[in-house]
C-alpha positions as CSV (number, residue, x, y, z in Angstrom):
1,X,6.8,-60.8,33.0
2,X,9.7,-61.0,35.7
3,X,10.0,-59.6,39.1
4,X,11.1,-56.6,38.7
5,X,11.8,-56.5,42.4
6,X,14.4,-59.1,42.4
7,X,15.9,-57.2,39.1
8,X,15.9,-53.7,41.3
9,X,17.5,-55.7,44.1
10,X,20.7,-56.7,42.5
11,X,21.2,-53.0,41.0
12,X,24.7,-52.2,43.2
13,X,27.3,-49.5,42.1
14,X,30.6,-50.8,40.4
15,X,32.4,-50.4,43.4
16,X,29.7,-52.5,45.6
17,X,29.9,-55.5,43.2
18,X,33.6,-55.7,43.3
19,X,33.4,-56.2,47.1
20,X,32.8,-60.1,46.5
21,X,36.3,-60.8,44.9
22,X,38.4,-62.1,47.2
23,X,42.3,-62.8,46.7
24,X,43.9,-65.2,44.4
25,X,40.1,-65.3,42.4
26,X,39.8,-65.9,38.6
27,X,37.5,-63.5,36.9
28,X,36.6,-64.2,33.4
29,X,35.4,-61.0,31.5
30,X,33.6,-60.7,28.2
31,X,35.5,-60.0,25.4
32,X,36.1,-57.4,22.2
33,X,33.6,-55.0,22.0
34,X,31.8,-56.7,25.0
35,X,34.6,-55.9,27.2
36,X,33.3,-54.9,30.9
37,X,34.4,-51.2,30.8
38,X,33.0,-49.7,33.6
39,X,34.1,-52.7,35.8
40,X,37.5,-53.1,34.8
41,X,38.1,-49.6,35.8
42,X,36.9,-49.6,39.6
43,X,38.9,-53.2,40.0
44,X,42.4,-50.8,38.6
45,X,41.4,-47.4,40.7
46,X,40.4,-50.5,44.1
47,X,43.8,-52.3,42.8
48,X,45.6,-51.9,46.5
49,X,42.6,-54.2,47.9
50,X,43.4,-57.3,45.9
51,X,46.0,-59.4,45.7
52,X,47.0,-62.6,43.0
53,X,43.3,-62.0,41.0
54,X,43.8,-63.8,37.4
55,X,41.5,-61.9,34.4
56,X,41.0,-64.2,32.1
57,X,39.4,-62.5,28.5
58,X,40.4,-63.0,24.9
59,X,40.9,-60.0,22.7
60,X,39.7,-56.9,23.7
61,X,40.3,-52.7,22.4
62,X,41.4,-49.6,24.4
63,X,43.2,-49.5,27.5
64,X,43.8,-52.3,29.9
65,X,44.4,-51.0,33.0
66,X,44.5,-53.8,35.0
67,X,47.6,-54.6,32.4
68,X,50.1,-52.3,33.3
69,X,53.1,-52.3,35.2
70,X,51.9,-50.4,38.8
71,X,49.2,-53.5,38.8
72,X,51.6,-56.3,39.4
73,X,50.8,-57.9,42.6
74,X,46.8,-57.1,42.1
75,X,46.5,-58.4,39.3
76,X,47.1,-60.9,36.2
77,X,46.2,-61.3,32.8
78,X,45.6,-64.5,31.1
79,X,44.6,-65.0,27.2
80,X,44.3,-67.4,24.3
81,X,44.8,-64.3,22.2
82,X,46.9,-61.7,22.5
83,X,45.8,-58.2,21.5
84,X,47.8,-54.8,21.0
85,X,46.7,-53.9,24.3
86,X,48.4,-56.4,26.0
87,X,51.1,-57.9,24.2
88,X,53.5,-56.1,26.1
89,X,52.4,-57.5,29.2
90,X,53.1,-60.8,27.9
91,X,56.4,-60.2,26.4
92,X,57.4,-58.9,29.6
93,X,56.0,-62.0,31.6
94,X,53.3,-60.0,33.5
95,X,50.2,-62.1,31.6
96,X,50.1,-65.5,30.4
97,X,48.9,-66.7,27.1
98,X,47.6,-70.1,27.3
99,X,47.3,-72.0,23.7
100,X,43.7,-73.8,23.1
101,X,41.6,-74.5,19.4
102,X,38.9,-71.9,20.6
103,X,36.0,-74.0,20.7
104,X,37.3,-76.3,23.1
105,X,37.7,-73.6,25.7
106,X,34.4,-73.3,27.8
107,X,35.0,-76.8,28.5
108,X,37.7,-75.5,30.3
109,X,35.4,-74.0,32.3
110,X,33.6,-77.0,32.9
111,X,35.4,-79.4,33.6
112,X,38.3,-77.0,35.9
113,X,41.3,-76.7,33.9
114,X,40.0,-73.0,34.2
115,X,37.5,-73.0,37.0
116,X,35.7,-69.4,37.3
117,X,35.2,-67.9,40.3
118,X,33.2,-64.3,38.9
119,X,32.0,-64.0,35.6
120,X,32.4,-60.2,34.6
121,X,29.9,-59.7,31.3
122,X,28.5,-56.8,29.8
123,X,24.7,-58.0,28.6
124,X,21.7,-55.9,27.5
125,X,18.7,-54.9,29.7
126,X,16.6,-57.3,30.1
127,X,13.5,-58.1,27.7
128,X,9.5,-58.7,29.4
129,X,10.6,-61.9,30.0
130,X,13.4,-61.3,32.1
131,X,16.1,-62.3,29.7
132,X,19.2,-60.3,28.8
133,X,21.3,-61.1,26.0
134,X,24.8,-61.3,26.1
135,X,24.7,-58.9,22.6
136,X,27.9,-58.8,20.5
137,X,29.9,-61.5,22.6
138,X,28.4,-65.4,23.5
139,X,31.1,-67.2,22.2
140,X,33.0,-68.2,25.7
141,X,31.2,-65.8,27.9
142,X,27.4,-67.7,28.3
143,X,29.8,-70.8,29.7
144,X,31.7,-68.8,31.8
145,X,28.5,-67.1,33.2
146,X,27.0,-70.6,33.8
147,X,30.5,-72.3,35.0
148,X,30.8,-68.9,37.9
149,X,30.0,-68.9,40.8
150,X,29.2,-65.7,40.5
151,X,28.3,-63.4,37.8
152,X,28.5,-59.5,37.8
153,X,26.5,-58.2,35.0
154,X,27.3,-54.5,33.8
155,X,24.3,-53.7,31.7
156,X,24.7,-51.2,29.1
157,X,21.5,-49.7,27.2
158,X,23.7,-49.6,24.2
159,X,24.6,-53.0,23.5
160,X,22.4,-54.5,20.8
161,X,19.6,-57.1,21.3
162,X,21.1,-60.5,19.7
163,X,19.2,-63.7,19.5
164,X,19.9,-67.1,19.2
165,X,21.3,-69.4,22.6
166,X,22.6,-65.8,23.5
167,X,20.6,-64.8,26.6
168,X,20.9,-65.0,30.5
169,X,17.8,-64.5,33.2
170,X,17.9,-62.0,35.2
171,X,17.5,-64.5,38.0
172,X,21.0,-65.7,36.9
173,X,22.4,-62.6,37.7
174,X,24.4,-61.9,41.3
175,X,25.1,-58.2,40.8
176,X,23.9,-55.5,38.1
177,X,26.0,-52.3,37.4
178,X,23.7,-50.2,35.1
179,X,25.6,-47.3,32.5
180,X,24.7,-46.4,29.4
181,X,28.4,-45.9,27.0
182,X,29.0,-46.7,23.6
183,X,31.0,-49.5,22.9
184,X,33.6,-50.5,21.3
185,X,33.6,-49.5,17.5
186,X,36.7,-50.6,14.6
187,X,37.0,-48.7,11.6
188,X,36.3,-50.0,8.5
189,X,39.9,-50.8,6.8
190,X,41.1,-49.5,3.3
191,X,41.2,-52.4,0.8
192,X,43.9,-51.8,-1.6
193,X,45.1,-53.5,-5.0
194,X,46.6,-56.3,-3.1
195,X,43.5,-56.8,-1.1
196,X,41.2,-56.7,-4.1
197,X,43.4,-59.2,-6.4
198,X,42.7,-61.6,-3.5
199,X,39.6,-61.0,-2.7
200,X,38.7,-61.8,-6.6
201,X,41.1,-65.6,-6.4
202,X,39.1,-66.2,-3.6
203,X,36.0,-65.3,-5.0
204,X,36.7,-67.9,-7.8
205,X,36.6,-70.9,-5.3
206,X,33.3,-69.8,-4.0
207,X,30.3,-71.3,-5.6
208,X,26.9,-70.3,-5.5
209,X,25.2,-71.4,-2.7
210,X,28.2,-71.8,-0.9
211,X,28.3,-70.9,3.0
212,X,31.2,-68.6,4.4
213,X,33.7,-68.2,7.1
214,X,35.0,-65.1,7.1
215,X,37.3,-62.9,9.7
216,X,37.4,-59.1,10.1
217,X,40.1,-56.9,8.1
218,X,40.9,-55.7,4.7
219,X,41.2,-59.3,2.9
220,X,37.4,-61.0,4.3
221,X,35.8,-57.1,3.1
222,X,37.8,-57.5,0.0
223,X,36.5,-60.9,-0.7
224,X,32.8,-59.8,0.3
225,X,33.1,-57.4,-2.5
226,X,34.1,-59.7,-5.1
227,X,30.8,-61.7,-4.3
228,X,28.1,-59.2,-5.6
229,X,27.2,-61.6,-8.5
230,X,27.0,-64.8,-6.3
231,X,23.6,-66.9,-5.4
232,X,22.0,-68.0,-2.2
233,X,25.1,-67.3,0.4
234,X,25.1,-68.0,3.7
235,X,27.1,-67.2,7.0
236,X,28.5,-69.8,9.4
237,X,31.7,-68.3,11.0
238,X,33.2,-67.4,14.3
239,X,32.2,-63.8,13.5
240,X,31.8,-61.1,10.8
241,X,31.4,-57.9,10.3
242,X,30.1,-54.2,8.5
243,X,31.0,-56.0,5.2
244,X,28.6,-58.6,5.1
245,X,25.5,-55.7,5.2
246,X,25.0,-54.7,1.6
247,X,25.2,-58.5,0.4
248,X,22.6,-59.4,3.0
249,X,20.1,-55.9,1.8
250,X,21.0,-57.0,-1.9
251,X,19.9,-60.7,-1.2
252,X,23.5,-62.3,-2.1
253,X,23.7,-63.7,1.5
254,X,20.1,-64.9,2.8
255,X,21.4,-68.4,3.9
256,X,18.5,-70.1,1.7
257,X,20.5,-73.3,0.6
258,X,22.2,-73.5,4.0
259,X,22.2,-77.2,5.3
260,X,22.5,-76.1,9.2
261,X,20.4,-73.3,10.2
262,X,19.0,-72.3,6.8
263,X,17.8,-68.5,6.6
264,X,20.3,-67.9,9.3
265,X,23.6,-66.2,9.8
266,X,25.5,-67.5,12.6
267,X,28.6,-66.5,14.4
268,X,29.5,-66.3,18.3
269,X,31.0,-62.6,18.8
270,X,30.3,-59.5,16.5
271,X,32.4,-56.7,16.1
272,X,32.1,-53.5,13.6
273,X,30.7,-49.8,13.7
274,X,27.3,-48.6,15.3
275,X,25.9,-49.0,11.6
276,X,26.6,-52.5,12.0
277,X,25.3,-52.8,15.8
278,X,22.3,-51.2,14.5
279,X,21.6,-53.9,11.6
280,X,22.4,-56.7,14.3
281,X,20.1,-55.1,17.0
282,X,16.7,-57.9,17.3
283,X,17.4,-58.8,13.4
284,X,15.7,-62.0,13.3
285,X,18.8,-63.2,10.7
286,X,21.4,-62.8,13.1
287,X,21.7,-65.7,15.6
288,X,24.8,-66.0,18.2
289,X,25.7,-69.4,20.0
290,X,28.4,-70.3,22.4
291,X,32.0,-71.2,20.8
292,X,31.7,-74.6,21.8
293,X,29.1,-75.4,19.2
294,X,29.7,-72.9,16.1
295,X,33.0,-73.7,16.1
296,X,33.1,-77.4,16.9
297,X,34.3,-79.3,13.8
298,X,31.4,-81.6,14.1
299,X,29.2,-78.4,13.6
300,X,30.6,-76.7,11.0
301,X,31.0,-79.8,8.8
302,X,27.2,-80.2,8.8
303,X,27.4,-76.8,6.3
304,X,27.5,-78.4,3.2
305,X,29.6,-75.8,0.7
306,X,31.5,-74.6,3.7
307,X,34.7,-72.3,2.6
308,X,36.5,-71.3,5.8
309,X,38.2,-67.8,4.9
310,X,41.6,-67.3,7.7
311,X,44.8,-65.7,7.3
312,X,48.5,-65.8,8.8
313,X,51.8,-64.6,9.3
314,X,53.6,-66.9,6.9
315,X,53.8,-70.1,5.3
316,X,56.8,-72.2,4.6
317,X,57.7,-74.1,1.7
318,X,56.0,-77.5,2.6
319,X,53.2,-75.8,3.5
320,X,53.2,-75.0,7.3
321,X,50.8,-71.8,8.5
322,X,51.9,-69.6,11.1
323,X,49.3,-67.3,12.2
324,X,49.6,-66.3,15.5
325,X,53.5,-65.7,16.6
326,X,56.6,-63.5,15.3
327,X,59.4,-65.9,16.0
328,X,59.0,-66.5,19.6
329,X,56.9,-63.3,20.7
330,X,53.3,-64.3,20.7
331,X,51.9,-61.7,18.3
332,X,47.4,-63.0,18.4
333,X,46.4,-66.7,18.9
334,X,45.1,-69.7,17.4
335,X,41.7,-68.4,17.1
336,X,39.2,-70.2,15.3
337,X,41.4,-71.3,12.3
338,X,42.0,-74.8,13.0
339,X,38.8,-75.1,14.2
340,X,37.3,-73.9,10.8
341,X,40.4,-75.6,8.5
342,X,39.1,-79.0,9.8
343,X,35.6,-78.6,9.8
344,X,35.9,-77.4,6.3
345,X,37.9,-80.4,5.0
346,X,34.7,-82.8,6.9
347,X,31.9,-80.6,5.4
348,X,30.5,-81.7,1.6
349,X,32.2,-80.1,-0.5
350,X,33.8,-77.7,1.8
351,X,36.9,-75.9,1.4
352,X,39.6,-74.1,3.5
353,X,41.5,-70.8,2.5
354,X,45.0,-69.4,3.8
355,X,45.0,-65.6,2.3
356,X,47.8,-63.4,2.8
357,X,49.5,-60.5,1.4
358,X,52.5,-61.9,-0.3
359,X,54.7,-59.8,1.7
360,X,55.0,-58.2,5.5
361,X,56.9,-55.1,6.9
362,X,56.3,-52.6,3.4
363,X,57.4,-55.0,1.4
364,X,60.6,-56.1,2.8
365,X,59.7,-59.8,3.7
366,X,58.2,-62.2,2.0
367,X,55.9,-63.9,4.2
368,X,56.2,-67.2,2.0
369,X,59.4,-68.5,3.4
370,X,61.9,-71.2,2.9
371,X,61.5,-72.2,7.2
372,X,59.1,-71.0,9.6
373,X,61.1,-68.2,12.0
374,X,62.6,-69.6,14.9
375,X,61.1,-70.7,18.1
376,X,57.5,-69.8,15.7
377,X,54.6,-71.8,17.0
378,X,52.8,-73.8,13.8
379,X,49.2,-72.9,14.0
380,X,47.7,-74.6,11.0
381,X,50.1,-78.0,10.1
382,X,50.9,-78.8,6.3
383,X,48.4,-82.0,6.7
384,X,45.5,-79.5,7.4
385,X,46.2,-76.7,4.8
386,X,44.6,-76.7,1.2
387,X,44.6,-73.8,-0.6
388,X,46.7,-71.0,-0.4
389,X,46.3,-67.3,-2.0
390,X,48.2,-64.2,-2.3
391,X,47.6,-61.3,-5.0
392,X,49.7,-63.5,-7.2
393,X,47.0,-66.1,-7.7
394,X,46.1,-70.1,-5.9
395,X,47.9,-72.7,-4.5
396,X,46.2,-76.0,-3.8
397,X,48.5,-78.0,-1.7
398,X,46.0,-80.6,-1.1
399,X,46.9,-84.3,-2.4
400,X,50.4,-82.7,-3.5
401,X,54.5,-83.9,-2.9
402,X,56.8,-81.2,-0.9
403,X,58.4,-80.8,-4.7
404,X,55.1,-79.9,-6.2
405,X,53.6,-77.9,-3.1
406,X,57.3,-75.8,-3.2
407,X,56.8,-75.3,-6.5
408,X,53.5,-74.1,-6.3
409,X,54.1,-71.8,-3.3
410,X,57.2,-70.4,-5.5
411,X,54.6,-69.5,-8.4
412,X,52.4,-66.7,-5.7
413,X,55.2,-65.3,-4.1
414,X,56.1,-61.6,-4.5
415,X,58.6,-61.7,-8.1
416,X,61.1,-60.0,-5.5
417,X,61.7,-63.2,-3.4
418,X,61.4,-65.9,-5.9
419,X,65.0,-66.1,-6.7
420,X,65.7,-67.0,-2.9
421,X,63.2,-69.7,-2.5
422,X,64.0,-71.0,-5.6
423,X,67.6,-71.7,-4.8
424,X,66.4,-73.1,-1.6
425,X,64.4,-75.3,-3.8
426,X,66.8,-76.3,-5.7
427,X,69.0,-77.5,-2.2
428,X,65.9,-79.7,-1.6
429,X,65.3,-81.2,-5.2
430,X,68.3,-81.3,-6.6
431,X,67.9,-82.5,-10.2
């Protein structure tokens, strides 16, 4: 048991716990459906008290208030992945983005390229023992709770109970803001034709036994889907999602033949409907661990079987991925990609997927291209890559010239645009 008298001590209102930020702090908030909301509110409706506070968070859903225009001054935003919600800010120069391989960043934390002032989490209650678990999101935001110098927990009776190196004591904790809200919930997306004929290639590279990286979207469901006749899956990715629920009741993913935590399906951050928070809530499967060790290279290539599942923008004809700008507008971030691409390509018999819709924008653009847009930031280089797919079938660039990988990226793009590469081809390799 805990003292519950040092628990009920720290209990403040919102307002009350944001009278410890002082001017020119960085606050580090936890991130998607973790996302302080209660918090984040009082610091935009208190904004005339601060002045030059940076909020540092990755992707996050709904409003960001602390975002918009009448905040400048109070506050401002800085990201290694921009979200809908505030890529305006950033296009306009009122946030930052700042480019890091994801696992690497609570050692920015650490060792102070970041240093954290106030942690701002969202966490569970606590359990008898006094621990509270960090639920849907550990992934940077247990670092940045031990890096702060102070933490302000907003504890919400709604977050699910998650296990693994996912908990903080309540001893650890400066301030608590109880509420009780839902929290944030994404839809489940509408696979179509294009989805499913990739989801099938894809399925075709994955071998019983095999463990999975996956993302969240139409193309990872899509892929789940083509897997119903599989053997003895297992999970090791940055996170997953409502689709990986019937495999795991039908006894397709039960992470028997894992190498690295075997039985177990590990991620960092969760995000999906309450049907999925409910199947996560103290599952004994389900284990979360900072970013710094699931998505260390070192880590993941311990998963023997590994096929790391990530998608992009576009890819040019030798073989270049960009997956997280448009041009020079900073559209998402580097993610977990590289991170994943390289542990796959250390693990036995690993393997590491770019899957994309063969065109963007209804059909218009073809998102294999003859050169990367300009002023576009290469996320994953032409070294790294090794199989491409697109509803037109599989491209393994691996071990191949820029001839042969042209070629073969020619062969999966959408009929409409194969005329144009082709001729571009030709320029290159003239006969």
């Amino acid at each position: 048991m805990f003292d519950r008298k040092l628990y009920s001590d720290k209990i403040v209102t919102a307002e009350e716990a944001i009278k410890c930020i002082k001017d020119n702090d960085r606050l580090v908030f936890s991130h998607t459906a973790a996302v302080p909301q209660v918090l984040a509110k009082a610091l935009a409706e208190n904004k005339d008290k601060f002045n030059n506070v940076e909020i540092y968070h990755m992707l996050t859903f709904g409003v960001l208030p602390y975002v918009q225009e009448d905040m400048k001054g109070s506050f401002r935003h800085n990201t290694n992945f921009v979200g809908a919600n505030s890529r305006k800010a950033v296009s306009e120069n009122r946030a930052d983005y700042t480019p890091c391989f994801f696992y690497e960043l609570p050692s920015f934390f650490e060792r102070g390229e970041l240093p954290v002032d106030i942690a701002v989490v969202q966490i569970t209650p606590p359990d008898s023992d006094g621990n509270c678990s960090f639920s849907v999101s550990c992934d940077y935001t247990k670092p940045a709770a031990h890096a702060a110098k102070v933490v302000i927990a907003e504890m919400n009776d709604q977050m699910p109970f998650v296990g693994g190196d996912n908990f903080i004591h309540v001893s650890e904790l400066d301030y608590i803001v109880e509420c009780s809200q839902p929290i944030f919930e994404i839809p489940q997306p509408n696979i179509t034709s294009v989805e499913e004929a990739i989801g099938n290639y894809c399925a075709e590279l994955i071998e019983d036994g095999s463990t999975l990286q996956l993302g969240i979207g139409a193309i990872p469901d899509a892929v789940l889907n083509a897997l119903k006749k599989k053997k003895d899956l297992g999970i090791h990715s940055e996170m997953f999602s409502d689709g990986v629920i019937e495999l795991v009741e039908s006894g397709v993913i039960n992470g028997r033949k894992k190498t690295l935590h075997q039985g177990k399906m590990i991620a960092n951050f969760l995000i999906g409907t309450r049907n999925f928070y409910d199947f996560v809530h103290h599952n004994p499967m389900v284990e979360l661990y900072p970013v710094s060790y699931v998505n260390h290279p070192c880590t993941i290539m311990k998963n023997a079987n590994l096929v790391a599942i990530n998608s992009c923008i576009e890819v040019d004809l030798m073989g270049q991925v960009v997956s997280e700008s448009i041009g020079s507008t900073q559209f998402s971030g580097t993610g977990g990609q590289v991170d994943f691409v390289r542990g796959a390509s250390m693990a036995p018999n690993g393997k590491s997927i770019m899957a994309m819709p063969s065109t963007a924008s209804k059909g218009s653009k073809s998102r294999i291209v003859p050169f990367i847009a300009q002023g576009a930031a290469v996320t994953t280089s032409r070294n790294d890559v090794e199989y491409v797919i697109t509803e037109y079938g599989i491209a393994r660039l691996k071990g191949k010239t820029l001839r042969e990988r042209a070629k073969m990226l020619i062969d999966i793009a959408h009929p409409d645009f194969r005329d144009e590469l082709t001729e571009e081809y030709n320029k290159r390799f003239p006969k």
